[in-house]
Structures are given as C-alpha cells and as structure tokens.
C-alpha positions as CSV (number, residue, x, y, z in Angstrom):
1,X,11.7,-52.0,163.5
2,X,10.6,-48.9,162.0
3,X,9.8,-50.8,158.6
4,X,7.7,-53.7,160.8
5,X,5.5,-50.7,161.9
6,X,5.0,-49.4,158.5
7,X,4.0,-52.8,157.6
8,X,1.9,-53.7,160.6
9,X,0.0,-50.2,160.1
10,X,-0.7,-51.0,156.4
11,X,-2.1,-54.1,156.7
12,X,-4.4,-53.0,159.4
13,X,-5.6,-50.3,156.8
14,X,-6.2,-53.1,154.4
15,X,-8.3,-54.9,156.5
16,X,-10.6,-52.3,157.7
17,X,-11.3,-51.3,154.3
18,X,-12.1,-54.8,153.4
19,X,-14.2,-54.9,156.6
20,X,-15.9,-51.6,155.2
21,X,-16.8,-53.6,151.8
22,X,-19.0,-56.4,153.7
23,X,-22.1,-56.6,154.5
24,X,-22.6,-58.3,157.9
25,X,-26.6,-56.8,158.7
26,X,-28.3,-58.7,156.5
27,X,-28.9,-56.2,153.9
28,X,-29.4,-53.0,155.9
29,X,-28.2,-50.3,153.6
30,X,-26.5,-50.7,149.9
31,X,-22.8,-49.8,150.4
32,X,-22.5,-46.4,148.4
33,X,-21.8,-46.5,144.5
34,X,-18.1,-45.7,145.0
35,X,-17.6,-48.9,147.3
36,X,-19.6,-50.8,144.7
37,X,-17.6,-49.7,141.9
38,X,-14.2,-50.6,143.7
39,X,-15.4,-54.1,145.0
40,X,-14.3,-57.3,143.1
41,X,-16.3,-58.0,139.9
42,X,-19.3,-60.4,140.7
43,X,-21.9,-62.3,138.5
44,X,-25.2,-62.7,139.4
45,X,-27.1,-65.4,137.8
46,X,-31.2,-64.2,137.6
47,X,-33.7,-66.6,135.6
48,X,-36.7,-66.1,134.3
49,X,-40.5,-67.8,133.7
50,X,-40.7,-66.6,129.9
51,X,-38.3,-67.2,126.6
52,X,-37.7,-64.2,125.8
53,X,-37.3,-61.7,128.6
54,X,-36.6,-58.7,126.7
55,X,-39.4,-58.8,124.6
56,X,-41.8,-60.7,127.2
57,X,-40.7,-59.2,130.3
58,X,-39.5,-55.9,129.2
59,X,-39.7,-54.4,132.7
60,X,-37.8,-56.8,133.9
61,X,-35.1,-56.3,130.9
62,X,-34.8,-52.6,131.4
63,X,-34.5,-53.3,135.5
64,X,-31.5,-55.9,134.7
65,X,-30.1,-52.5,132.4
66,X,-30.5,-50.2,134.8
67,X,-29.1,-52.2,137.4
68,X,-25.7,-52.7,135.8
69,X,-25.2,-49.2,134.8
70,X,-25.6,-48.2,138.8
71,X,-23.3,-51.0,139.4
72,X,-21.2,-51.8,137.0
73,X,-19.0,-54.4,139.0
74,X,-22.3,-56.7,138.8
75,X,-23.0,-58.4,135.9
76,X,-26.0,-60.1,135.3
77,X,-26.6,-63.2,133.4
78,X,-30.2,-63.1,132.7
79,X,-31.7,-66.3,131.3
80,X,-35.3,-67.4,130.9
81,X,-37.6,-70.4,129.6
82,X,-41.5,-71.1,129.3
83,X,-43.0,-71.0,132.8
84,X,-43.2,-75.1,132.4
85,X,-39.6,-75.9,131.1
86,X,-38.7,-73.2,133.8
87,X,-40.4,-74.6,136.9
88,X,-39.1,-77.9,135.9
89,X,-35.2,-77.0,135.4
90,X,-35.0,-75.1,138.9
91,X,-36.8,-78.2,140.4
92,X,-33.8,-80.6,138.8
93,X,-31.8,-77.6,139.8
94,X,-32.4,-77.9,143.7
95,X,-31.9,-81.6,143.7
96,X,-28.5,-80.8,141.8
97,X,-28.0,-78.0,144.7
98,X,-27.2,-75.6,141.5
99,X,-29.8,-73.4,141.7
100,X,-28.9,-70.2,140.3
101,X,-28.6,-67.1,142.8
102,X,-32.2,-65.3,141.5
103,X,-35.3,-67.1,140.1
104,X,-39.0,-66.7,139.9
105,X,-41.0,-69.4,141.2
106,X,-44.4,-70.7,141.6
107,X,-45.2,-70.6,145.1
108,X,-46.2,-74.0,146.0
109,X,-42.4,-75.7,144.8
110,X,-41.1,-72.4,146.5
111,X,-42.8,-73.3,149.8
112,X,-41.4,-76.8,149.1
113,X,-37.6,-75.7,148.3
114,X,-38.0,-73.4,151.6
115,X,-38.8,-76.3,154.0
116,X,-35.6,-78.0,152.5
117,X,-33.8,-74.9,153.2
118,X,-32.8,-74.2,149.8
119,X,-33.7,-70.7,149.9
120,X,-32.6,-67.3,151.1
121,X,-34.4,-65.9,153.9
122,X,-35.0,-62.5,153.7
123,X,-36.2,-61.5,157.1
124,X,-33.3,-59.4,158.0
125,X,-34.0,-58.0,154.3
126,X,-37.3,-56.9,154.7
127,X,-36.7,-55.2,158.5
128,X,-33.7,-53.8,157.2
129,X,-35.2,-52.0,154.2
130,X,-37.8,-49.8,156.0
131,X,-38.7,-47.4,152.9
132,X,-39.0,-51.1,151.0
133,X,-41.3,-52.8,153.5
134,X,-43.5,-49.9,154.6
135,X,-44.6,-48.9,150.6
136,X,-45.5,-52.7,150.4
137,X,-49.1,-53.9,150.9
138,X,-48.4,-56.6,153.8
139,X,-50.3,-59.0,152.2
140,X,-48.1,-58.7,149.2
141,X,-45.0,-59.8,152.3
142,X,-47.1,-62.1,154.2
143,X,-48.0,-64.4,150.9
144,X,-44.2,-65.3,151.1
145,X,-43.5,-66.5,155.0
146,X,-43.5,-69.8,155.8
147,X,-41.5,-71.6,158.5
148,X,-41.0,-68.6,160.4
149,X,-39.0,-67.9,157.0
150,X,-39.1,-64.9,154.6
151,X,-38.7,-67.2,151.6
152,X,-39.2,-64.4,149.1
153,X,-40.8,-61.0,147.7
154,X,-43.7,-60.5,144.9
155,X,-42.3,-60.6,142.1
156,X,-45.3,-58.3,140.5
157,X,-49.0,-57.9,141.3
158,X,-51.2,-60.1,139.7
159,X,-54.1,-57.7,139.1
160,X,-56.8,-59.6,137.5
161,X,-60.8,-58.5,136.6
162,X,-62.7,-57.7,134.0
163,X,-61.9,-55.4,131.2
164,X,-65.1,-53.4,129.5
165,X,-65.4,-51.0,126.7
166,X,-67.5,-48.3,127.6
167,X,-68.2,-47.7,124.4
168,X,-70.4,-50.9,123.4
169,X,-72.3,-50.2,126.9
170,X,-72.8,-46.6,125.7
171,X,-74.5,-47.9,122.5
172,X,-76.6,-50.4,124.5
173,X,-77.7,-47.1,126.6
174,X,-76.2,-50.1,129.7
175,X,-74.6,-49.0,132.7
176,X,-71.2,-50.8,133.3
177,X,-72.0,-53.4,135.8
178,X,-71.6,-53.4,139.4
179,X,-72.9,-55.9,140.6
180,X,-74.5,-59.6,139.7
181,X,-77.8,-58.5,138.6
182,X,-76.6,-55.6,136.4
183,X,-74.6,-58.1,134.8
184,X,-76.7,-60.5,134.1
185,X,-79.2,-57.7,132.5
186,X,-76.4,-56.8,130.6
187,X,-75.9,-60.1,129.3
188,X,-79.7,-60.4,127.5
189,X,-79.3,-57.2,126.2
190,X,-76.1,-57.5,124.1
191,X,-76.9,-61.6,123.5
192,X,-80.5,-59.8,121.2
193,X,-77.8,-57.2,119.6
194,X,-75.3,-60.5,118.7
195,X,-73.3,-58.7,120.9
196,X,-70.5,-61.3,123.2
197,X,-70.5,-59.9,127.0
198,X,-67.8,-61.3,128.3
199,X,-64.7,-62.8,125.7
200,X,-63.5,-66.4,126.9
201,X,-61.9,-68.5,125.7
202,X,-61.7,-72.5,127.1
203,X,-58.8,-74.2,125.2
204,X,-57.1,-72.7,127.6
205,X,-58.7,-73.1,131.1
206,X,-56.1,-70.9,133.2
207,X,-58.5,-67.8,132.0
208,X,-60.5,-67.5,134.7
209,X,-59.0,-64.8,136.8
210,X,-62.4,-62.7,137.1
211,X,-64.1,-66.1,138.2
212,X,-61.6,-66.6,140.8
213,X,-62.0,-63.4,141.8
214,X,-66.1,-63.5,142.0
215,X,-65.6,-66.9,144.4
216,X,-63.6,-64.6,146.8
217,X,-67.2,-62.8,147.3
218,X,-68.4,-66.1,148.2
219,X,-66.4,-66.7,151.4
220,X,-63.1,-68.6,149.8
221,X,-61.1,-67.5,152.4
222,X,-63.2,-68.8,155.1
223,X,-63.3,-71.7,153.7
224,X,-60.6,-72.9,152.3
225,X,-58.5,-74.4,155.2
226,X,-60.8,-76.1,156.3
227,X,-61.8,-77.5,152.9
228,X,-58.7,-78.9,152.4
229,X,-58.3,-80.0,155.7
230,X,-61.2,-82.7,155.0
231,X,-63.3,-80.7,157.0
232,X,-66.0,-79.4,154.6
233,X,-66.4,-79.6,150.9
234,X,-66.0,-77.2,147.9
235,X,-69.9,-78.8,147.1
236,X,-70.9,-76.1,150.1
237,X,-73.9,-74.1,150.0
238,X,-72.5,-70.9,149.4
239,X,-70.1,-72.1,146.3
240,X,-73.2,-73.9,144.9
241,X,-75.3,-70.2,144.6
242,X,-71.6,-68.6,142.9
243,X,-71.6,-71.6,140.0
244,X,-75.5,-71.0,139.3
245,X,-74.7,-67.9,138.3
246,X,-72.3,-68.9,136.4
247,X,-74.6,-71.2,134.8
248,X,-77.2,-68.0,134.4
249,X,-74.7,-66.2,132.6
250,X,-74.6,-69.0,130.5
251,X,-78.0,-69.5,129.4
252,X,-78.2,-65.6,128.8
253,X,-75.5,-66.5,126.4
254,X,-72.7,-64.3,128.0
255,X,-70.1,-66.3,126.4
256,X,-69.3,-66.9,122.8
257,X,-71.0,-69.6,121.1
258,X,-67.7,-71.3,120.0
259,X,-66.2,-70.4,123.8
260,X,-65.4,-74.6,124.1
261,X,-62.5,-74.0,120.4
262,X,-61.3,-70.3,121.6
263,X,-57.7,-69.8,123.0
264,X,-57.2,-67.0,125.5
265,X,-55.9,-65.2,123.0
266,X,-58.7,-65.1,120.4
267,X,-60.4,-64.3,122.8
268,X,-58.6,-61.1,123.5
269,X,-58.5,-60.6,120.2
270,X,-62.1,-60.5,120.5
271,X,-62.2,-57.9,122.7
272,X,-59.6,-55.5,121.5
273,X,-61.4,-55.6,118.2
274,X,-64.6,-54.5,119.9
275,X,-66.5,-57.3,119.6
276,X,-67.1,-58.2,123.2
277,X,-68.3,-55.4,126.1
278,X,-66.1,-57.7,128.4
279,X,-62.9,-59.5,128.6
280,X,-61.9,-62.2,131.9
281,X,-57.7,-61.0,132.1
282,X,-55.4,-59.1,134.1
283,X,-53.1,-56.1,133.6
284,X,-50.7,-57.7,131.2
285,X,-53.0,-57.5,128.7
286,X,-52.4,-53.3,129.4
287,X,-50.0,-52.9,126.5
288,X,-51.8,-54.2,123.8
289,X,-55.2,-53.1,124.3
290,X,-53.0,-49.1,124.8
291,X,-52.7,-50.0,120.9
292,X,-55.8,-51.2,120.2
293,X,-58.3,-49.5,118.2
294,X,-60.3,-49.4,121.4
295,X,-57.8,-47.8,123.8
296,X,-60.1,-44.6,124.8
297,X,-63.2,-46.4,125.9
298,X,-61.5,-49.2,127.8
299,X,-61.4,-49.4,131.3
300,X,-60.9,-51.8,134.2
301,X,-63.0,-53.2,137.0
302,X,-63.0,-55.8,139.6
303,X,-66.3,-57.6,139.0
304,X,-69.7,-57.6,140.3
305,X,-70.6,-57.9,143.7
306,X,-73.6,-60.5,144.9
307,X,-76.2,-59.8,147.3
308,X,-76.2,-63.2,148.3
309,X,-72.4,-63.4,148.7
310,X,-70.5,-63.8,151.9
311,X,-68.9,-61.4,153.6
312,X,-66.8,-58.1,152.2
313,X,-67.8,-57.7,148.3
314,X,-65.4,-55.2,148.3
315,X,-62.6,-57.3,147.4
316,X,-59.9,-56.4,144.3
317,X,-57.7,-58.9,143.2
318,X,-54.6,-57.1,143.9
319,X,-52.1,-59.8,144.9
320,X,-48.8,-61.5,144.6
321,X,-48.3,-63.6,141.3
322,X,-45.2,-65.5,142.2
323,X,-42.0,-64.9,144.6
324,X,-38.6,-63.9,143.6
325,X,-36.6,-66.0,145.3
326,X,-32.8,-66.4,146.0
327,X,-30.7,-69.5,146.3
328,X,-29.1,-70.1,150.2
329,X,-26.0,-70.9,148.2
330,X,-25.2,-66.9,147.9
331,X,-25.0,-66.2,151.7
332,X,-21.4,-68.4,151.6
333,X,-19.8,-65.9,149.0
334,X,-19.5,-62.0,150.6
335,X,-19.6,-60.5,147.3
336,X,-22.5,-62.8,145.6
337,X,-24.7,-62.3,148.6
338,X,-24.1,-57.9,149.0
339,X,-25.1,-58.4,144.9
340,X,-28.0,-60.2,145.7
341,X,-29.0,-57.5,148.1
342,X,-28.2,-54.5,146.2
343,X,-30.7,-56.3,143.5
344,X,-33.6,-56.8,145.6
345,X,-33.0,-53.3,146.6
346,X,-32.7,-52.0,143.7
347,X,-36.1,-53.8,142.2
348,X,-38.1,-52.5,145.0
349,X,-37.0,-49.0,144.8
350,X,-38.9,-46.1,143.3
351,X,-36.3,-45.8,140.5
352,X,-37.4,-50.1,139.6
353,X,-41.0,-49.0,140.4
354,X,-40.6,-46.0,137.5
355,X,-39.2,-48.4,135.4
356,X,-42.1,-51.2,135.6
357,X,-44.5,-47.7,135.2
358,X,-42.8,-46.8,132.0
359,X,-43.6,-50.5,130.7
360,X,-47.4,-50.2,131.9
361,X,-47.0,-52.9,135.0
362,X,-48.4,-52.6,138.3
363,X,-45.4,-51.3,140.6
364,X,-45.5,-53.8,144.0
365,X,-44.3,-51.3,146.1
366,X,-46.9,-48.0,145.9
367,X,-44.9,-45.6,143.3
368,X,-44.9,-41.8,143.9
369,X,-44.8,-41.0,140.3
370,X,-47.7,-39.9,138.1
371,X,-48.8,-41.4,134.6
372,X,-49.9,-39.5,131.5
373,X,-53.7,-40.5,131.3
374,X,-53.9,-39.2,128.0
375,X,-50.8,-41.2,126.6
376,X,-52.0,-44.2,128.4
377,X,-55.6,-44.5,129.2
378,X,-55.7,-48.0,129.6
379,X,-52.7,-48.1,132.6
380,X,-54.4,-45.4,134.0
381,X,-57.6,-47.0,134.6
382,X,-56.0,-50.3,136.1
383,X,-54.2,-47.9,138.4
384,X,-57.2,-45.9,139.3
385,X,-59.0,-49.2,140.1
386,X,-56.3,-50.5,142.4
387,X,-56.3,-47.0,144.4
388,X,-59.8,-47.0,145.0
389,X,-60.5,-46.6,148.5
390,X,-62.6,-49.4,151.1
391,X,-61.6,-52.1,148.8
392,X,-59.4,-55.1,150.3
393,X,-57.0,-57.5,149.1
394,X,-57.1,-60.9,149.3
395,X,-53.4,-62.6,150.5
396,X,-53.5,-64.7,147.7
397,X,-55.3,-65.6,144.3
398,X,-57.7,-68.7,145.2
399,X,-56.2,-71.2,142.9
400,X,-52.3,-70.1,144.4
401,X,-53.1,-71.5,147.8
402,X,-54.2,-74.7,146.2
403,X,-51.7,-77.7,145.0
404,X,-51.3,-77.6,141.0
405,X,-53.8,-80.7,140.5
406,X,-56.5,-79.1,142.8
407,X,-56.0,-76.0,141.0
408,X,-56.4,-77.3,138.1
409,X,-59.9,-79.0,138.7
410,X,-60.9,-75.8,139.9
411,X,-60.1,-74.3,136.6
412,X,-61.7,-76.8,134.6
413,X,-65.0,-76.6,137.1
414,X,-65.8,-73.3,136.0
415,X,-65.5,-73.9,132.2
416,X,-67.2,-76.9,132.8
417,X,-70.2,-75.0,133.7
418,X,-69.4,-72.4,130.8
419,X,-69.4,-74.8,128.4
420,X,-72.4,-76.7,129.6
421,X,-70.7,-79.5,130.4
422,X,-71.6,-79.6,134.0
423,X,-74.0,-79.1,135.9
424,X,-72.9,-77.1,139.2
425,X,-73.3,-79.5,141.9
426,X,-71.3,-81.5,139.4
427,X,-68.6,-79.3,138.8
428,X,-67.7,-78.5,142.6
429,X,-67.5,-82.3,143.1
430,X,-64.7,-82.9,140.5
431,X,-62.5,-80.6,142.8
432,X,-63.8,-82.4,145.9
433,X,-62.3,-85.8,143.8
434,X,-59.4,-84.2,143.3
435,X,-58.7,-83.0,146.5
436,X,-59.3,-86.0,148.1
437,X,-56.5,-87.4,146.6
C-alpha cells in the first residue's frame, strides 16, 4: 500500500509539471528559458518571399539565429523562394492543407486562406502581449483583421517616398521640395542643367511607391470603397487633377529620357551615382545607398503636398508590407503551437527590433534604441522622417487594398502617363476596365 502511494504521488508530480509546460492562454507569456530548454525538441517550419534569405533578408536571418540560441529546443527550418514561385507554392500548399507553420504572405490570398480558416488567429496573441501591442502603430494591427479574425502581424513597414541628394539641390541653389509647385520648379531647373529629377525606371512598373503615396493626398481613402463597390469611378475629378501633374512633371522632363527601357534598378543606380536629385523607392534601398558614394547628402522624404489635394497632406507612407502569418495546423500540436508563440514574441520584441536596427530596417514595433547618425546617415534620415510629428499613416498602401489585376492597371496608369503613352483621363479608365471585371 505504502509503494501504491509512492507511485500515485509521482505521477501526480509528472503531470503538474507537464501541465506547467503548456500553454493554454493563447500566448500570454513565454514560459521561462529553463522550461523551454527542458521541453521536447520541436521544429518550426518558417518560409520566406526571397531566394536567399540570408543574403536578401538578413534581418530576418539573424532573428531565426538569435531565436535558436534563446531556445535551443526549437529549431527552425528556414526556406525561401521568389515572392512569385513563393505566393504560388503556399497557395498549392493550402489546397494540400500542408502549409508550413510560418509564412509571409501577400495580403489579399492571406485574407482568402483566412475566410477558409486556414490560418492562426492571433487575437488572444495580440491581447495577451501588452508591451507587443501597445509599441505597435494600430494601423500596422488593424491592416490584418478580417472576419472578426487576427489573421496575422506586419511583417515589416513598408516605408516608401522619395529619396533626394541634397547635394545636387545645393548646386542648383533649389530648396528640397515640399510641396507640388516646388517640385515642379525643381524639375525645369535641373531638366536646363541635363540634370534627371526624379530616377524611374518603367520596365518594371511596381516602382511607383512615391506615386501611390501622392494619390493618398488626393482622397484614396475616401474613395476607394466605394470605387470598387461600382459606386464611383477612379476617372473622378480629384484623381484627374493628381495624373495632370503627373503629366506636368513630364513635360518639364522630370523623368529620364530612356525612363520607358530602365529597370528599377538602373534606375537606382542612377541615383546612387548622383545623377538624379530624386529617386521613387522605399527604405530597402537604405543599405546600398549607406555605401554609396553619396551617403552624406542623402536623405528621405515623403513627397510633396498639393494645394489642390483632398484632405490631410500630411500623410507618410508608413505601413504594413505583408502579414506573417501562421498555419491553423499548429494549434493541434502543444509544443509546435507554444514554438509558434515564443517566435512571434520573440520577432516583436525590442531584442528582434535591435536586430532589424542593426541591419538598417524599419523596426514595426517603435524601438527604444538609438542609431549612430554618423555611421549611418542614410537609416537615420528614414527614421527621422517616420518620427516626425502631425503626420498620419494610411492603414494600407493604395495598391494593397486592391486585387492583383486592379493593382496592376493602376501601376501601369501612372507610367502610362510617364511615358506619354496616355493621356490622363485615359489612363484612370484602364483601371475603371479592369475593375469592372
């Protein structure tokens, strides 16, 4: 009897440490390192829109690193592809229900794989994680809800504008533009000096972030629902004005001559080599212009404001690229879904926000650290831009909120008009066609 005691006792030790180990909140709190380290060894399957993480992705290389060393029962097997061949194995991946437990995804087949309840909802996450939700812009949240659903978290800020080098408007005895008008001045000036204002490049008609960004000015996100609701027209009054001046700009000859045969990436090339005041791109670009020849006179803006415009011109284009996004499938494994929530919390911690600093990318959550302005300039400035106080944040990038074939034609509108290909009445209809269908 006295053995069936001793028995009875130690398996009712066993099971309340095994209790201990699981995490039944939802993702409250990471259990401590010691239980972590004692738990069952786990792999978590994380991929990726790029080829080559490590060299593409670095901050999200050194987070994976990081991540194992604080927990060294989790391994990760990190995999990634093009964004195309990407998107299009985790699509043939949900129908197969093999999904792996951590993607990134474009938010439209995101929204989709949500509705079919494919997805981890991370409600319980996000009220769970206090410090995590309240040093997160809620727009940055909001962009991911759907169906009453948390369906993911930013992935990474898409901060997109215009870059300049003060230098070239120091020559030019210009002032870096602030609004429309200064801009277009601008533009004449450097066009008699041979002089490109503002690098583009067509071949590649996903480059036009800062355009995107100047539509915002114009009362986008009034519009929009209804637009694609049938209910008005992207041929509107107020668009019409925005794609003038983007006609304007290129009759002052903003553009490079040979804009319609430049990539994207000439076109940076352009501009890191100092041969064009301006450049339409975002903060990835951060790391390569730090080595450029130009570093010290490059900074970052958010594009001019329009006195004609509509509504708040104040607007910085500060958003959420993409959701990370877990697989539904992890909540039936204990073990797989407490690794899944140690790796969200890990990401959006201070210590993954230092590590995204340290690679010059735009923390989501608000990071307490400081950066070296004299080692890195160019981060600097981005970071200074997207602190600047009485600007707002849109919830999403225009083209994000629209399907991929709408977004296209939206894309291809405004180098339409660069190129002089249409006129702007013309170019607003080809979306309106598109849409329609």
């Amino acid at each position: 009897m006295k053995k069936l005691s001793i028995i009875i006792i130690s398996l009712l030790v066993v099971l309340s440490l095994t209790g201990c180990g699981k995490s039944t909140d939802g993702g409250a709190k990471a259990t401590t390192d010691v239980n972590s380290n004692t738990q069952k060894p786990v792999t978590l399957s994380i991929s990726m829109h790029v080829a080559n993480v490590k060299d593409q992705e670095p901050y999200m290389y050194r987070i994976v690193q990081k991540f194992q060393e604080k927990y060294p029962n989790i391994k990760v097997d990190l995999q990634g592809d093009d964004t195309d061949t990407h998107v299009k194995k985790m699509k043939m991946a949900a129908q197969a229900n093999e999904l792996p437990d951590i993607f990134w995804m474009l938010p439209a087949p995101a929204k989709e794989m949500n509705k079919a309840g494919m997805l981890l909802d991370l409600t319980d996450f996000i009220k769970n994680n206090n410090e995590i939700a309240s040093s997160m812009d809620p727009k940055l949240i909001q962009g991911y809800q759907d169906g009453g659903k948390q369906f993911g978290l930013p992935y990474q800020a898409l901060v997109t504008g215009l870059w300049y080098n003060k230098a070239l408007f120091d020559q030019y005895k210009l002032k870096v533009p602030e609004t429309y008008d200064e801009l277009l001045a601008a533009a004449k000036v450097f066009k008699s000096h041979n002089v490109v204002t503002i690098a583009k490049g067509a071949k590649d008609a996903f480059s036009t972030w800062a355009f995107l960004g100047m539509l915002t000015r114009y009362g986008y996100f009034d519009k929009i629902d209804n637009i694609l609701a049938g209910k008005e027209k992207f041929n509107n009054p107020d668009f019409i004005k925005f794609y003038q001046k983007i006609d304007d700009l290129r009759t002052a000859g903003a553009f490079p001559e040979n804009v319609s045969t430049l990539s994207y990436f000439q076109a940076v090339d352009m501009f890191a080599s100092g041969k064009a005041a301006m450049l339409d791109a975002g903060v990835w670009e951060t790391k390569k212009l730090e080595s450029s020849p130009i570093a010290k006179n490059v900074g970052f803006s958010w594009g001019p404001t329009f006195s004609d415009g509509v509504g708040n011109q104040k607007v910085a284009m500060v958003v959420g690229a993409a959701p990370l996004v877990a697989s539904a499938e992890v909540k039936k494994d204990a073990a797989k879904y407490d690794a899944t929530t140690k790796f969200f919390q890990f990401f959006y911690s201070q210590e993954g926000a230092a590590i995204m600093a340290e690679n010059e990318a735009p923390p989501v959550v608000k990071y307490n650290g400081k950066v070296d302005k004299e080692k890195y300039p160019v981060y600097a400035s981005v970071l200074e831009q997207m602190n600047l106080p009485g600007w707002v944040r849109p919830v999403a990038q225009p083209d994000l909120v629209l399907s991929e074939a709408v977004a296209s034609a939206l894309n291809d509108s405004i180098y339409g008009v660069i190129n002089g290909i249409f006129k702007p009445s013309d170019a607003l209809n080809l979306i309106d066609k598109k849409a329609a269908h």
